[in-house]
PLY file of the C-alpha trace (Angstrom):
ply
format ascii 1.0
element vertex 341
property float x
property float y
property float z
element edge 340
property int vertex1
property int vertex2
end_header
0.00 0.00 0.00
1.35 3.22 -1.01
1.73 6.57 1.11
-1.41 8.25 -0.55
-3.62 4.94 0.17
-3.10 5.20 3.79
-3.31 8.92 4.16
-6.63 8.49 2.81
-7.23 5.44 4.93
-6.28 7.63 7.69
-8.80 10.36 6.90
-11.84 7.69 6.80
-10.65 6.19 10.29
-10.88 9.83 11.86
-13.94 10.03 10.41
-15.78 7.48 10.89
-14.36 6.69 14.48
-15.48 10.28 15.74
-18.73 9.52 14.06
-18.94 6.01 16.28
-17.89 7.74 18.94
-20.33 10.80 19.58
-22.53 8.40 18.72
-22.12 5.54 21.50
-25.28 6.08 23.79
-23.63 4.01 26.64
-20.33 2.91 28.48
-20.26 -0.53 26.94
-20.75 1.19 23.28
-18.08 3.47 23.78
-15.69 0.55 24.99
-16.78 -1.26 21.71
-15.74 2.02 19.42
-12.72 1.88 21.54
-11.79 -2.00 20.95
-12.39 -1.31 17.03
-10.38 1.62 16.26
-7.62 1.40 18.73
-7.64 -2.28 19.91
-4.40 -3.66 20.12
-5.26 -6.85 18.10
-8.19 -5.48 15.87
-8.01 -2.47 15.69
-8.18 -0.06 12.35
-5.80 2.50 13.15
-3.14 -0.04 14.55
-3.71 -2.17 11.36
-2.48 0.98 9.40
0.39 1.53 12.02
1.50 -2.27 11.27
1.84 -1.30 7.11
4.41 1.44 8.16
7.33 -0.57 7.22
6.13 -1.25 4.13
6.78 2.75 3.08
10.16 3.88 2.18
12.76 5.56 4.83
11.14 9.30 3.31
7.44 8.55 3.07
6.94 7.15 6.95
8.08 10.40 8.75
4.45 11.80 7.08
2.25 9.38 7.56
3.51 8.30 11.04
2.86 11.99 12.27
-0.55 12.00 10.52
-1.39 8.48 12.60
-0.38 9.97 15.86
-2.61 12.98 14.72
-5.26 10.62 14.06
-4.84 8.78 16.98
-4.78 11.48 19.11
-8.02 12.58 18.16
-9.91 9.55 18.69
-8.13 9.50 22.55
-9.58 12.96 23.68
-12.80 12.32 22.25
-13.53 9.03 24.07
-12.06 10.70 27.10
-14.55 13.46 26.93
-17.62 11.24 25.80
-16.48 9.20 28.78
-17.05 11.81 31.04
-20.38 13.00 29.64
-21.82 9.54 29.79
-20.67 9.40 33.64
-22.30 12.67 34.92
-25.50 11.66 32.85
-25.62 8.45 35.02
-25.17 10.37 38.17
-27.71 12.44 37.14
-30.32 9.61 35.95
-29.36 7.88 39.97
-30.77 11.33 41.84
-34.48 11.84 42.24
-35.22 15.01 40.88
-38.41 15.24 41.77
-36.86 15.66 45.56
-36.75 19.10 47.51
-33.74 20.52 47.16
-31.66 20.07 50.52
-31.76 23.26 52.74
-28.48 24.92 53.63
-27.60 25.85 57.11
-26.35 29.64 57.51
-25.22 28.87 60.90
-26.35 30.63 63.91
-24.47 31.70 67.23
-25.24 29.63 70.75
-28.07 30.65 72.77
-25.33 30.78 75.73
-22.53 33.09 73.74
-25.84 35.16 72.85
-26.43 35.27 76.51
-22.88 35.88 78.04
-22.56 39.05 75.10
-26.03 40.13 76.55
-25.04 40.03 80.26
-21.13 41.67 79.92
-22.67 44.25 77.69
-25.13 45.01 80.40
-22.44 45.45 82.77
-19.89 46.95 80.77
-22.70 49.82 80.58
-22.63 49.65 84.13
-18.70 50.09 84.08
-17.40 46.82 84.82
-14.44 45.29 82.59
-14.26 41.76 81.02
-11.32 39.57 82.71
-10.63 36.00 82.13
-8.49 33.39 83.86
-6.90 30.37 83.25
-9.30 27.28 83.88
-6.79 24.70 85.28
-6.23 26.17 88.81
-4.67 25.57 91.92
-6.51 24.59 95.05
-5.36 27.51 96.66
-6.71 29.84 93.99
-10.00 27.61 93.75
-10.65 27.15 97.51
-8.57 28.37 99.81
-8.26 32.12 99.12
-12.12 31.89 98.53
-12.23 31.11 102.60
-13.03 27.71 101.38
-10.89 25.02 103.17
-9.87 22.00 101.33
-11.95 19.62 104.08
-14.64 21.14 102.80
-17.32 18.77 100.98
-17.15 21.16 97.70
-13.44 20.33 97.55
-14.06 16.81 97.59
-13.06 14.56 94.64
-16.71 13.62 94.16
-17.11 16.75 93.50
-14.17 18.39 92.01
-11.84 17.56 88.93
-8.41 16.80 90.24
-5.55 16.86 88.02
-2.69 16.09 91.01
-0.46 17.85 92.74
-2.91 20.40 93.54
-4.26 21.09 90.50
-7.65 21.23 89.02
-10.41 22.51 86.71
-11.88 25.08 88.45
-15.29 24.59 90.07
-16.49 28.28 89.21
-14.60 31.53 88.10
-14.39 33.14 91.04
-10.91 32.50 91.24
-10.37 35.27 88.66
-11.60 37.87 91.80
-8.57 36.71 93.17
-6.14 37.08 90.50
-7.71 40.53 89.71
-7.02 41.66 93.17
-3.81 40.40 93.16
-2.89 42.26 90.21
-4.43 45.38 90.94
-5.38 47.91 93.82
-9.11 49.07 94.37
-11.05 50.28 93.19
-11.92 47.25 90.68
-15.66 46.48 89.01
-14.80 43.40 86.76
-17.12 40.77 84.93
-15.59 37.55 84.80
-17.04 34.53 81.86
-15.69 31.03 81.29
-16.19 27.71 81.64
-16.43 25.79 84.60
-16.56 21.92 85.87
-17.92 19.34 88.28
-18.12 16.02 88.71
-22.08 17.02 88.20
-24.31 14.17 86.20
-25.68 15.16 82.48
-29.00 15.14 83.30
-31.81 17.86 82.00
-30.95 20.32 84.99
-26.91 19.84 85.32
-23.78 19.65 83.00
-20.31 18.53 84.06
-18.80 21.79 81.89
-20.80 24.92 81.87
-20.14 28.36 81.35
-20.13 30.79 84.58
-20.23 34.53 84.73
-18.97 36.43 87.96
-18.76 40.07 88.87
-16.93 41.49 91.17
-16.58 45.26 92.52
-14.39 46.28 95.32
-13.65 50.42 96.71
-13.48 52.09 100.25
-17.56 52.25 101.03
-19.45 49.65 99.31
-22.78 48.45 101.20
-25.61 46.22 100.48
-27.54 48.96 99.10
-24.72 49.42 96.05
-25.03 45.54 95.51
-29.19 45.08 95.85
-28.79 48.61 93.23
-26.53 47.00 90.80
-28.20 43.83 90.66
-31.47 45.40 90.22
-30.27 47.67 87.53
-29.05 44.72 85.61
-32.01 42.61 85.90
-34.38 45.99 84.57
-31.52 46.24 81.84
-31.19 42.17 80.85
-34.68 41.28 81.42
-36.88 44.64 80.90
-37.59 47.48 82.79
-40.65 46.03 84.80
-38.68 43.56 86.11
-38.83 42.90 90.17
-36.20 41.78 92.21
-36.06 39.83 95.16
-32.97 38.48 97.50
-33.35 35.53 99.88
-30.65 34.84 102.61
-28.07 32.38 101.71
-24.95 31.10 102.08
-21.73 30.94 100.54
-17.79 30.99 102.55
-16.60 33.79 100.30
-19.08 35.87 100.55
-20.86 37.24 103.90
-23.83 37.97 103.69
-25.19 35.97 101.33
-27.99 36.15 99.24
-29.71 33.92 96.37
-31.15 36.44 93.32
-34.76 35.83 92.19
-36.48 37.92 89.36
-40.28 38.27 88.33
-41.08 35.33 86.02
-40.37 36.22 82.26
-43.04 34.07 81.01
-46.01 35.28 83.02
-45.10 38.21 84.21
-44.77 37.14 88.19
-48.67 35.71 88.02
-46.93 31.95 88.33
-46.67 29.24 85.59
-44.99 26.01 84.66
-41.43 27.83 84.03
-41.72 29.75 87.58
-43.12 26.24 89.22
-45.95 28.31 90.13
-44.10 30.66 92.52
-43.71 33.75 90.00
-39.90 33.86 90.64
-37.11 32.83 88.47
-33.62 32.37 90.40
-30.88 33.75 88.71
-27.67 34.43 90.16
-26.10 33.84 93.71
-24.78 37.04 95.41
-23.03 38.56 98.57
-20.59 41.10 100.33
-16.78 39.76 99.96
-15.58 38.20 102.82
-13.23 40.16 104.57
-11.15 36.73 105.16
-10.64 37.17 101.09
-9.38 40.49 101.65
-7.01 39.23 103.62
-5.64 36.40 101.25
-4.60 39.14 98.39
-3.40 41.67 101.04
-6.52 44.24 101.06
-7.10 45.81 104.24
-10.63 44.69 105.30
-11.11 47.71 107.64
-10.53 50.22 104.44
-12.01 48.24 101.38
-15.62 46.44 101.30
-16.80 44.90 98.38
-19.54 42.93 96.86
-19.61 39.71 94.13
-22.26 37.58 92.64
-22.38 35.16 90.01
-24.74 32.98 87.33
-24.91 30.68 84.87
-25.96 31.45 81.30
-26.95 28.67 80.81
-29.84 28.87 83.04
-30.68 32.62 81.57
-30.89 31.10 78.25
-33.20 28.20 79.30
-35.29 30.89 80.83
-34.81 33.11 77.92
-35.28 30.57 75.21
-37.97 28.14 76.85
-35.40 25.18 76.85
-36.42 22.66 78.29
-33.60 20.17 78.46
-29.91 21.45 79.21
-28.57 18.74 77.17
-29.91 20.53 74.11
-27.53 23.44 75.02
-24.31 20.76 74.68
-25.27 18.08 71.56
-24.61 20.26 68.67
-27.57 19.70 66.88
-27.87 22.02 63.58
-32.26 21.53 64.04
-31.96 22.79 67.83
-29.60 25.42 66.77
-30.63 26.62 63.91
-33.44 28.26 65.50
-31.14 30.84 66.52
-30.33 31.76 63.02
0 1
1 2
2 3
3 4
4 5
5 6
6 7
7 8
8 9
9 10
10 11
11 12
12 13
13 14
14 15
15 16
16 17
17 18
18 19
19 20
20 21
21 22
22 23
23 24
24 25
25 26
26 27
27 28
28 29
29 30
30 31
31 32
32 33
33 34
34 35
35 36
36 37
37 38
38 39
39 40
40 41
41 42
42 43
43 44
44 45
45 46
46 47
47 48
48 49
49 50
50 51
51 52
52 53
53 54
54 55
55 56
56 57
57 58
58 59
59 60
60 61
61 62
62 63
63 64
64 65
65 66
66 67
67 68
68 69
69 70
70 71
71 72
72 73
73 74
74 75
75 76
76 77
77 78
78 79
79 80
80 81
81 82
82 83
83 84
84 85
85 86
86 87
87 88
88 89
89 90
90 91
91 92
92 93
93 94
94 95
95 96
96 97
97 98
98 99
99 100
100 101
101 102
102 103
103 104
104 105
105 106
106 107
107 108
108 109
109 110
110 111
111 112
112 113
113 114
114 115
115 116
116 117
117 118
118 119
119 120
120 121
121 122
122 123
123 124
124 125
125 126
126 127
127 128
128 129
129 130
130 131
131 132
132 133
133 134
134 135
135 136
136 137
137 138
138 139
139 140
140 141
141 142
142 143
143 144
144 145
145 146
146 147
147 148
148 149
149 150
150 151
151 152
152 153
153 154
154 155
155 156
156 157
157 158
158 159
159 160
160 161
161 162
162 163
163 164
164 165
165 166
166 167
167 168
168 169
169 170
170 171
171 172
172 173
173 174
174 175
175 176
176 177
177 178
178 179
179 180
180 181
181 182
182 183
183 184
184 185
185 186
186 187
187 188
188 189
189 190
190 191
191 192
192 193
193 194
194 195
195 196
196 197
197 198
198 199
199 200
200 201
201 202
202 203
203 204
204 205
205 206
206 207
207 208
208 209
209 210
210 211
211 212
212 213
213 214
214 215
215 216
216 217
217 218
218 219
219 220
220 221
221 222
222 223
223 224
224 225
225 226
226 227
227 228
228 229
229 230
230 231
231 232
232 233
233 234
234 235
235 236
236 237
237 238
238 239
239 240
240 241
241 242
242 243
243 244
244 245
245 246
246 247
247 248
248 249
249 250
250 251
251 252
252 253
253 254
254 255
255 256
256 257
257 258
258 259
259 260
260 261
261 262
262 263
263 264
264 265
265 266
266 267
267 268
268 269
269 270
270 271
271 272
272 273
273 274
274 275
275 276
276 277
277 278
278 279
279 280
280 281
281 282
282 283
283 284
284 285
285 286
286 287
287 288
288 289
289 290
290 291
291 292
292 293
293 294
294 295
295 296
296 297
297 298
298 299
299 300
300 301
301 302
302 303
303 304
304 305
305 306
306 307
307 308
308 309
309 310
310 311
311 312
312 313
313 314
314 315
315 316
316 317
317 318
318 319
319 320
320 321
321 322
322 323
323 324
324 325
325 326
326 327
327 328
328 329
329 330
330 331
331 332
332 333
333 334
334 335
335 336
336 337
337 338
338 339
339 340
């Protein structure tokens, strides 16, 4: 066969294979197009690549380059029909007569919502924002608080001991005492992070929850300034009908002591299933520093007084939110949480 009879045997291959191929309506067709132009055994285009030694040491150069030209063609094309055939399967395996799957803009926690809510509050009111580390000492945790380690809060049924003294701290009031430490009165600071305690998961309690603490300290403070600032903040977080009410209590750092109650959010103080019937809503735990405290950082306790309280968001945003489970707060599910969107 001479050079012109497989140049033009060349141009009917190309032709007729990219005709067989465009045309293959399925995987298995294309394979067979593939088999019959480029097979190794069968093939037409490596039939006319066999008759190359037949041409003369000047004629093969040309019709070797137009058989690579050839056979590159018929390559990209099966690649690309290939690749068409594939996405029209995927396409043929959805339902399309599905809703289209909703996407999630994300939302921010109910308790970061609530911690911005309450440090804003108080930042009007002229406290700072501090934060401390959350593996402590027992010193820093109990001790300084006038809390002594035989005490059944320092416990290890209750506490989170790392050894040697060390643990996660049970609340964040060991930031007070870095804060006075650092610095001289006077000293208004708000104090968020997380907290832990050998507490069971159950709808009311979380081993790690998120704690807020305030803390103001100057030559004069009374009662009056803290039963003032805590109202003040409960008219500003809550709305400006809010009541306030404080029932004695105790806690060693503090002295007096008093639990924090406000008017029921839901029904207005007239009792429901949130308030248990009683109108009130607790909220935060509260008290005049202990002057034993003072005396652990090296304030006088006959010049300074001062007054701390603390709460947990968590709580406000059950309130806030009607959630009824505190586990929904900690599982990370995109339906609970999107609601906040």
């Amino acid at each position: 066969m001479s050079q012109t009879d497989l140049l033009h045997e060349l141009e009917l291959i190309e032709k007729e294979a990219l005709d067989a191929i465009r045309g293959a309506a399925t995987p298995e067709a294309l394979e067979q197009a593939r088999v019959q132009w480029l097979g190794r055994k069968e093939g037409r285009l490596t039939a006319v690549l066999r008759r190359l030694g037949e041409l003369s040491a000047e004629e093969r150069p040309r019709v070797g380059a137009a058989a690579n030209r050839v056979k590159g063609a018929i390559t990209e094309l099966l690649e690309a029909r290939a690749a068409e055939l594939s996405r029209a399967k995927e396409v043929a395996v959805e339902d399309l007569t599905l809703p289209a799957r909703s996407v999630w803009t994300g939302a921010r926690h109910p308790v970061t919502l609530v911690i911005d809510d309450v440090c804003a509050v108080l930042r009007s009111l002229g406290f700072v924002r501090v934060r401390g580390p959350e593996a402590e000492t027992d010193w820093y945790n109990f001790t300084a608080l006038n809390t002594p380690l035989d005490h059944p809060a320092a416990d290890m049924h209750d506490t989170f001991y790392l050894g040697d003294g060390i643990l996660l701290r049970s609340h964040t009031s060991p930031v007070q005492i870095r804060t006075m430490q650092a610095h001289q009165p006077p000293i208004r600071i708000v104090a968020p992070g997380m907290c832990y305690r050998r507490d069971p998961f159950d709808p009311s309690h979380a081993p790690a929850f998120e704690q807020i603490e305030g803390l103001v300290v100057d030559e004069g403070i009374t009662f009056v300034d803290l039963r003032a600032t805590v109202a003040e903040f409960a008219r500003r977080m809550f709305g400006p009908g809010t009541k306030v009410r404080f029932r004695p209590s105790f806690f060693p750092f503090t002295e007096p002591s008093a639990e924090v109650d406000v008017s029921c959010t839901i029904c207005g103080g007239r009792g429901c299933s949130t308030c248990k019937g009683t109108g009130w809503l607790e909220i935060m735990g509260a008290g005049m520093v202990d002057p034993a405290v003072f005396e652990s950082v090296g304030y006088d306790p006959e010049r300074y007084t001062g007054f701390a309280f603390g709460m947990g968001p968590a709580r406000i945003a059950m309130l806030r939110y009607g959630i009824p489970d505190i586990r929904l707060l900690y599982e990370s599910d995109v339906r609970f949480l999107e609601q906040f969107a």
